[in-house]
DODO-353041 format. One line per 2 residues: number of its first residue (from 1); their letters; for each residue x, y, z of C-alpha. Coordinates in Angstrom, 2 decimals. Example, Ala and Ser with C-alpha at 12.3 -4.5 7.8 and 13.67 -1.06 7.14 Angstrom:
REM residues 2
1 = as = 12.30:-4.50:7.80  13.67:-1.06:7.14
END
This chain:
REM residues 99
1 = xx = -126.11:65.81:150.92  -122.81:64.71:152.44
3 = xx = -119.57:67.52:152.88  -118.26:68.39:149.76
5 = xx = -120.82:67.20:147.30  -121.17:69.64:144.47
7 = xx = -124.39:71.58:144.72  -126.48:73.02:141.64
9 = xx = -125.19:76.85:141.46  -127.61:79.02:143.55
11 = xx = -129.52:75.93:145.55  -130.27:76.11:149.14
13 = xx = -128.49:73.72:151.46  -130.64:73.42:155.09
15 = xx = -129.52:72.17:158.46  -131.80:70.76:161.25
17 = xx = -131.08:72.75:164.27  -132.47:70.16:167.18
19 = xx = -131.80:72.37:169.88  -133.11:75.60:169.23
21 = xx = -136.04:76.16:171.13  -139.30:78.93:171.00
23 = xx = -139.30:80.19:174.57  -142.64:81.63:173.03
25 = xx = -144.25:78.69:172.88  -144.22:77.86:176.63
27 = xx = -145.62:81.36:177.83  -148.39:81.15:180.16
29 = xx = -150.13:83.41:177.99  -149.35:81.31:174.82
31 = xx = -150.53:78.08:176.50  -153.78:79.74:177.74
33 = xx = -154.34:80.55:174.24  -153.68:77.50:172.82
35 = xx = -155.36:75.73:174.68  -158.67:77.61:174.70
37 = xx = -158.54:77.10:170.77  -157.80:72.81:171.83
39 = xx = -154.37:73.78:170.06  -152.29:72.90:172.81
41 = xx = -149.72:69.86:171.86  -151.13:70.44:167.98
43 = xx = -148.44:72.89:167.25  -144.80:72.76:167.34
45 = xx = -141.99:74.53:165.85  -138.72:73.25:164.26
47 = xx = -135.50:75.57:163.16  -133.86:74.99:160.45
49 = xx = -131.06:77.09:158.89  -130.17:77.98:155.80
51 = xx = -126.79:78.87:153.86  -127.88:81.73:151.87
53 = xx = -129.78:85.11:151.15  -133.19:84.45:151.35
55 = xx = -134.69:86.56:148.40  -137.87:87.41:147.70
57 = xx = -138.11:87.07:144.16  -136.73:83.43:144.66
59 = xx = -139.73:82.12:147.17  -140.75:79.61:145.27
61 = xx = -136.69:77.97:144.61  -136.73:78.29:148.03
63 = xx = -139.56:76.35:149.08  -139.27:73.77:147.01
65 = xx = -135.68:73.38:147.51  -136.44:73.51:151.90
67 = xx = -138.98:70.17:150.99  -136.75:68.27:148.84
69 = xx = -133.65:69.01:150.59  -131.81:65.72:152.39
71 = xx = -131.47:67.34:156.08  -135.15:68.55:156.04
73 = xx = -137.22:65.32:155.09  -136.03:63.18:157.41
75 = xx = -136.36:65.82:160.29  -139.78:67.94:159.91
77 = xx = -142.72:66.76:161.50  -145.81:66.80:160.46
79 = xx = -148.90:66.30:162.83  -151.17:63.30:161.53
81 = xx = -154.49:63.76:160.54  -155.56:59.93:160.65
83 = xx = -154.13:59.52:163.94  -153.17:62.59:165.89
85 = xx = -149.59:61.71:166.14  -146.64:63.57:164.84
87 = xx = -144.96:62.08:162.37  -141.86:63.18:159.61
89 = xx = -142.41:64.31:156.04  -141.07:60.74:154.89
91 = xx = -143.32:58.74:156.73  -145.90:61.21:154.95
93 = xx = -144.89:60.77:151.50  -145.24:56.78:152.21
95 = xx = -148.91:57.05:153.49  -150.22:59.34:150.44
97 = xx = -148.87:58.89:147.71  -148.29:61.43:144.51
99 = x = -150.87:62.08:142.43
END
């Protein structure tokens, strides 16, 4: 969604916040663990922020506006189960297609 486009009343607009990292992640103690479950380089985490109150009640609005929203698809990975690599939620919807 480009600046100033009108938004529905009460939708979530998302930003993809590259550069935010999860010191967590890279813990000696986390890595141990991951990789004693072969989860090491199989998980990954992505920020993304959002320009409301989240609110309980509205989960699912919220959900389903975080996967169809234009800043999100083109920037959450996904690992692939064909091939092992990660890949983004477009390159996803290409590969299987809706039901």
């Amino acid at each position: 969604m480009a600046a100033g486009e009108p938004r529905d009343l009460g939708s979530y607009y998302f930003r993809f916040l590259p550069q935010r990292t999860f010191q967590c992640l890279s813990t000696q103690e986390t890595t141990s663990r991951l990789r004693q479950w072969s989860m090491l380089g199989r998980v990954a985490a992505q920020a993304f922020g959002f320009d409301q109150t989240f609110q309980a009640y509205r989960k699912d609005d919220f959900v389903m506006a975080f996967f169809k929203d234009p800043n999100v698809i083109p920037n959450l990975k996904l690992l692939s189960d064909s091939s092992g690599q990660w890949i983004t939620l477009v390159f996803e919807r290409i590969l299987k297609p809706r039901k």
